[in-house]
C-alpha positions as CSV (number, residue, x, y, z in Angstrom):
1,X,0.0,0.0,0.0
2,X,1.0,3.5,-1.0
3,X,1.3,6.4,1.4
4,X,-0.1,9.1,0.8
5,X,1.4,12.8,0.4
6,X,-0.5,13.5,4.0
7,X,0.4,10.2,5.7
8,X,4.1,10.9,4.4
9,X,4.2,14.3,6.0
10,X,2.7,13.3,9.2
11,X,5.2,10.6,9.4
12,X,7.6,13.1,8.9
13,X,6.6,15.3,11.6
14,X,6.3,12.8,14.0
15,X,10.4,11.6,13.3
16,X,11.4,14.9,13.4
17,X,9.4,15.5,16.3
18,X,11.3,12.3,18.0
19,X,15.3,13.7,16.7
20,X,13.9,17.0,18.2
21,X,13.1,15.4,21.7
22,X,16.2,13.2,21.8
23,X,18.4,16.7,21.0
24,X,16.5,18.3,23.8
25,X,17.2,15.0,26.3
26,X,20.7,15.1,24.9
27,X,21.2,18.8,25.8
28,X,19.7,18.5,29.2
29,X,21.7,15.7,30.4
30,X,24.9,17.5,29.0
31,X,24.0,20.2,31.4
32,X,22.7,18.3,34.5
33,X,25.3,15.3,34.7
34,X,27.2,15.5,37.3
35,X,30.2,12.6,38.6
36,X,29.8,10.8,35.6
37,X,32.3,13.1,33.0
38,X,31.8,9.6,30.4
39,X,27.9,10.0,30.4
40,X,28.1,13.7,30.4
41,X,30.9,13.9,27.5
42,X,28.4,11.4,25.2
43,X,25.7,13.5,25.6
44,X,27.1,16.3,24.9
45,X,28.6,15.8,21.7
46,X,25.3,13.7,20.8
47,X,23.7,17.3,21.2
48,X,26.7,19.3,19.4
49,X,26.4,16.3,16.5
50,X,22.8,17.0,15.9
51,X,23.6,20.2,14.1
52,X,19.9,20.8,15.2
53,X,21.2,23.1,18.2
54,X,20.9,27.0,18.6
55,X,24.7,28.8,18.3
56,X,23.4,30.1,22.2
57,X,23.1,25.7,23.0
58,X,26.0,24.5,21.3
59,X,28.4,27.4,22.9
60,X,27.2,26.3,26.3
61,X,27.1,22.0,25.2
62,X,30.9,22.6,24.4
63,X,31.5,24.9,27.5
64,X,29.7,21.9,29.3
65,X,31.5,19.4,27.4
66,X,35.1,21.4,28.0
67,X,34.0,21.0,32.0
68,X,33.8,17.3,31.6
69,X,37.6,17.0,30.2
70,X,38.9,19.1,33.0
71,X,37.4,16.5,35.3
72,X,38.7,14.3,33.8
73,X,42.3,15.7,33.2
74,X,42.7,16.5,29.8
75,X,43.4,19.4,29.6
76,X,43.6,19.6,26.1
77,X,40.3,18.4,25.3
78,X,38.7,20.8,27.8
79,X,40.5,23.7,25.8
80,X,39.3,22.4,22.6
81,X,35.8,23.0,23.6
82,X,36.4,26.1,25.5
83,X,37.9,27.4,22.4
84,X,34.9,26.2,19.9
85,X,32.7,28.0,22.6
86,X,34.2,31.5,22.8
87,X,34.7,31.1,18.6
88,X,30.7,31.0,18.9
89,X,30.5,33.3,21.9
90,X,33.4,35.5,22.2
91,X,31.7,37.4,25.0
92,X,31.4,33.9,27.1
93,X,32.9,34.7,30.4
94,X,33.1,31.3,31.5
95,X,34.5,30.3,28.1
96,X,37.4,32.4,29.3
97,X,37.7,31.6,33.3
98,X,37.2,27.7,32.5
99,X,40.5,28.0,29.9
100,X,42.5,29.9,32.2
101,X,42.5,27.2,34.7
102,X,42.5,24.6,32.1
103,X,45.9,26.1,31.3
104,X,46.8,27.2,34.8
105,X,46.6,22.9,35.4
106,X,48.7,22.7,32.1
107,X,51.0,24.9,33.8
108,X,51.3,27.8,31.8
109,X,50.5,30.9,33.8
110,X,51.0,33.5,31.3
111,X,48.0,32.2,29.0
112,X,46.4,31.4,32.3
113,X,46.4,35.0,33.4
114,X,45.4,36.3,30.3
115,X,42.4,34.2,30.4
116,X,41.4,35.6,33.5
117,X,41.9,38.7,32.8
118,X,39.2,38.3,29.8
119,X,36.8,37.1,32.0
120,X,37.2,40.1,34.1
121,X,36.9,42.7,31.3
122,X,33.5,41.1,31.0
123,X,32.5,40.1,34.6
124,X,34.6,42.6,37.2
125,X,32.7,41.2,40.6
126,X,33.4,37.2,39.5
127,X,35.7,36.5,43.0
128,X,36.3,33.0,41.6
129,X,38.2,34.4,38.8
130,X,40.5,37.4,40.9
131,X,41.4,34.5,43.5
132,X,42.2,32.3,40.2
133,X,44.5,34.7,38.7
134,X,46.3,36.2,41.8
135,X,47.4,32.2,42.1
136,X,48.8,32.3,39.0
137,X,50.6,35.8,39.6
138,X,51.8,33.5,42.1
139,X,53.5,31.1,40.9
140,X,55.5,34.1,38.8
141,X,56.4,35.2,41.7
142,X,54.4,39.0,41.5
143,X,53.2,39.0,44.9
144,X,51.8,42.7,44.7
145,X,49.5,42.1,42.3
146,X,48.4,38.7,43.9
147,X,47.6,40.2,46.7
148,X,45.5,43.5,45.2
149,X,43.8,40.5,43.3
150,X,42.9,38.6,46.9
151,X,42.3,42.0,48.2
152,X,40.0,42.3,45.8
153,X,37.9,38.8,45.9
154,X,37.6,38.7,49.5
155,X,36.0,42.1,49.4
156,X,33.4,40.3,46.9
157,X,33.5,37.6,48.8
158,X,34.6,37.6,52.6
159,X,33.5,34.7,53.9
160,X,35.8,32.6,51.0
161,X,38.0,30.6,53.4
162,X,40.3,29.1,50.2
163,X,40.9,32.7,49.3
164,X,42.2,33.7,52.8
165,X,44.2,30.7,52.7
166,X,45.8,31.5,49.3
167,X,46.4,35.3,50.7
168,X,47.9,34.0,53.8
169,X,50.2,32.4,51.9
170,X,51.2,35.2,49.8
171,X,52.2,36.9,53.1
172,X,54.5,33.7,53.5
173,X,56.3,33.6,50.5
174,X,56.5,37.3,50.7
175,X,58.6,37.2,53.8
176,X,55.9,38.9,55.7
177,X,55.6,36.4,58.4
178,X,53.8,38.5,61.1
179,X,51.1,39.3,58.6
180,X,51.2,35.5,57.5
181,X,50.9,34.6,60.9
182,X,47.6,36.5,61.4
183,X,46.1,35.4,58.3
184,X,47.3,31.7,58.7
185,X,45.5,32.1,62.2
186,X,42.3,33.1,60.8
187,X,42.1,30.9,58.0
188,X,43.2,27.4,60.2
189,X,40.2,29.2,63.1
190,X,37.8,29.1,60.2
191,X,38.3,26.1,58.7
192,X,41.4,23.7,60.5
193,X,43.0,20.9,58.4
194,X,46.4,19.4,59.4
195,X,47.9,21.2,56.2
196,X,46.4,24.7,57.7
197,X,48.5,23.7,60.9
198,X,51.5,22.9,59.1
199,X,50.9,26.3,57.0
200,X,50.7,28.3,60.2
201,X,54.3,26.6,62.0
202,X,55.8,26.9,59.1
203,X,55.2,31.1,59.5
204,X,55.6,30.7,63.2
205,X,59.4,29.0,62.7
206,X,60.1,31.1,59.9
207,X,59.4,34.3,61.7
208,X,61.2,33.5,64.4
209,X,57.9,33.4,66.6
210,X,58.0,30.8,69.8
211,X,55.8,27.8,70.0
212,X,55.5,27.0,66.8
213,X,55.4,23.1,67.9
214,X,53.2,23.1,70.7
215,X,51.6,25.4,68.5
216,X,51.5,22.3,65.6
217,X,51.2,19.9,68.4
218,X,47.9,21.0,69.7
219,X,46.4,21.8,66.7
220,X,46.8,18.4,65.3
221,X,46.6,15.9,67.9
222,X,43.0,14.7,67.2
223,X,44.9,13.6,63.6
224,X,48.2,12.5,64.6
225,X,48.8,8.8,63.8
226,X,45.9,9.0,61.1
227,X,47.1,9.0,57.9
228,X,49.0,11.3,55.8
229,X,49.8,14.2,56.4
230,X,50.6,13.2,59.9
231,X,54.4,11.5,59.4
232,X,54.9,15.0,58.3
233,X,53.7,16.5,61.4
234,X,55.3,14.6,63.5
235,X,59.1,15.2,61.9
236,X,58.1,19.0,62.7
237,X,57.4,17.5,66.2
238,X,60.7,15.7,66.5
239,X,58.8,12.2,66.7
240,X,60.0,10.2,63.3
241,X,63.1,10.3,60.7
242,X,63.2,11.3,57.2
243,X,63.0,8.0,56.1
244,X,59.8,7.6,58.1
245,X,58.1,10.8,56.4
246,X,59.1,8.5,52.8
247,X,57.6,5.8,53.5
248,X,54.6,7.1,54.5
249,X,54.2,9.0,51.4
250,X,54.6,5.4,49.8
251,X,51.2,4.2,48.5
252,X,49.5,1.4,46.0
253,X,47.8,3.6,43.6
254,X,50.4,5.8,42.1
255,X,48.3,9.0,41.8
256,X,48.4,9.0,45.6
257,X,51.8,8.2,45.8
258,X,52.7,10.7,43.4
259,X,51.0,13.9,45.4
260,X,51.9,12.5,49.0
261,X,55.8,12.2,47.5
262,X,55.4,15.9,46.3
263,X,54.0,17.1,49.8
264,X,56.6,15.0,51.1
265,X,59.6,16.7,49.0
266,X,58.3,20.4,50.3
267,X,57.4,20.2,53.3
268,X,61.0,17.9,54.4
269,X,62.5,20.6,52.3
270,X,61.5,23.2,55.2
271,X,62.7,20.8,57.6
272,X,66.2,20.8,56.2
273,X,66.0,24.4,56.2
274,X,65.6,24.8,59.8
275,X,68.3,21.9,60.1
276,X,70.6,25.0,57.9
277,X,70.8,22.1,55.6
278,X,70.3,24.1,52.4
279,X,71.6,22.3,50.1
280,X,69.5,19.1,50.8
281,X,66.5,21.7,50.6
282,X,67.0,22.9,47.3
283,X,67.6,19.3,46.3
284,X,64.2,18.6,47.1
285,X,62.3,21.4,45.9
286,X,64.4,20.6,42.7
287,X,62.3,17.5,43.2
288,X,59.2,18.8,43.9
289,X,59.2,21.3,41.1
290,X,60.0,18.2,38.7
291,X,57.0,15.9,40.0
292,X,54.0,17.9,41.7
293,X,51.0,18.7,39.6
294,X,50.8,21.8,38.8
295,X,47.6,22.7,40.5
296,X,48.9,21.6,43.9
297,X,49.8,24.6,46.7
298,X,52.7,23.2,47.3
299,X,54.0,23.7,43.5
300,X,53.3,27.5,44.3
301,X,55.5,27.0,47.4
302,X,58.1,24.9,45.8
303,X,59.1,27.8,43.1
304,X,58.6,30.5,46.0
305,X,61.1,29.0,48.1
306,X,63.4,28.0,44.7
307,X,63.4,32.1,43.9
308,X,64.1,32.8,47.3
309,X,67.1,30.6,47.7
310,X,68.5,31.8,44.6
311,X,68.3,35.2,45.9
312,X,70.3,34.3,48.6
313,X,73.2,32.4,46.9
């Protein structure tokens, strides 16, 4: 049996209907997804496939996509799409602040910064993005304009304890140790981890200050004996070796054992700088530099303390 012109068309409409709702799932789970990058990622580029999306839609599926790669680490990917998105959308804020750390975890603070400083131009009060770039002013060591830029989220945003944190550090590296003091105070009182502890002795023995280890003893001793970070803490303490501290950071899955060895190379490095064992320090913030990803504090801290040692030789 033939169909007719009108049973062709309705048939028509009703596939097209059907593409139309599967676009409109596809875009909806590329947005709403969440721990699941793999599911996300195939919707996604279902939707962006279609060709069937709006150029508003497919900016945000491949800004939505890009966020998936970051997750999962490629980096490269996640640019990708944040590029295709801003060549849609050049006025894409997020386009910009997602690329900028994309390439701040890529390591490469210039293109980082300039990123961030695109997102600005277009949104000035987006904290996220000043605390974002004053890291990466950072890790190039320009500690003024890190800490206008942290100046400048926490008045957006003054309850951000990470941003404190980040300042606080600034202070540190900057040799300011009373004022890192202060701020390391406020930031472990709003939010204590060992590693603000450690953060906060590390000012206290640097700037000369006493009890840094009761201090680091008291702050700590519902953790000690838990896990890592706490071989760390108790070297500070004069409790364990060197070797001790290395074996802890020793673990089955190499992506732990690869971050607890870079904590382990800085933070021994500041023991061996308080031992006036220099040399072993630089050694392993040579290390440190070499190995730690990129995104981790204590890359930050590993070139501060490198340019400061250099200055000093």
């Amino acid at each position: 049996m033939k169909l007719s012109p009108v049973l062709l068309g309705l048939l028509a409409s009703m596939l097209a209907g059907v593409a139309h709702a599967q676009v409109n799932t596809d875009l909806e789970q590329c947005r709403t997804i969440s721990n699941n990058p793999d599911l996300a990622i195939r919707h996604c580029t279902a939707a962006i496939d279609s060709g069937k999306l709006s150029p508003r839609d497919r900016a945000q599926a491949h800004l939505n996509r890009g966020v998936e790669w970051f997750n999962k680490n490629d980096y490269d990917r996640a640019i990708a799409d944040y590029d295709a998105a801003l060549r849609i959308d050049p006025k894409l804020a997020d386009g910009y602040h997602n690329r900028g750390s994309a390439w701040a975890h890529k390591g490469d603070p210039e293109r980082a910064i300039s990123d961030f400083d695109s997102a600005l131009r277009l949104n000035p009060k987006d904290a996220g993005a000043l605390h974002a770039r004053a890291v990466e002013l950072t890790v190039k060591g320009d500690y003024a304009r890190a800490l206008a830029d942290y100046d400048a989220a926490l008045r957006l945003d003054p309850k951000a304890d990470d941003i404190a944190f980040s300042r606080a550090r600034t202070f540190f590296y900057s040799e300011n140790y009373p004022r890192a003091v202060e701020e390391f105070e406020k930031a472990h009182k709003a939010s204590p981890t060992d590693y603000s502890a450690m953060w906060l002795y590390l000012a206290r023995k640097r700037g000369g200050m006493a009890g840094a280890e009761d201090m680091l003893d008291e702050a700590t001793r519902a953790s000690q004996r838990l896990g890592w970070p706490s071989a760390v803490i108790a070297l500070y303490l004069g409790r364990t070796d060197l070797q001790s501290v290395m074996n802890a950071a020793t673990d089955a899955n190499p992506g732990r054992q690869r971050d607890q060895r870079c904590e382990a190379n800085f933070y021994t490095a500041h023991w061996h700088l308080f031992q006036n064992a220099p040399e072993r320090a630089l050694a392993l913030l040579q290390e440190a530099e070499r190995s730690c990803p990129k995104q981790f504090l204590e890359y930050e801290g590993t070139l501060a303390e490198l340019r400061r040692l250099k200055k000093r030789q």
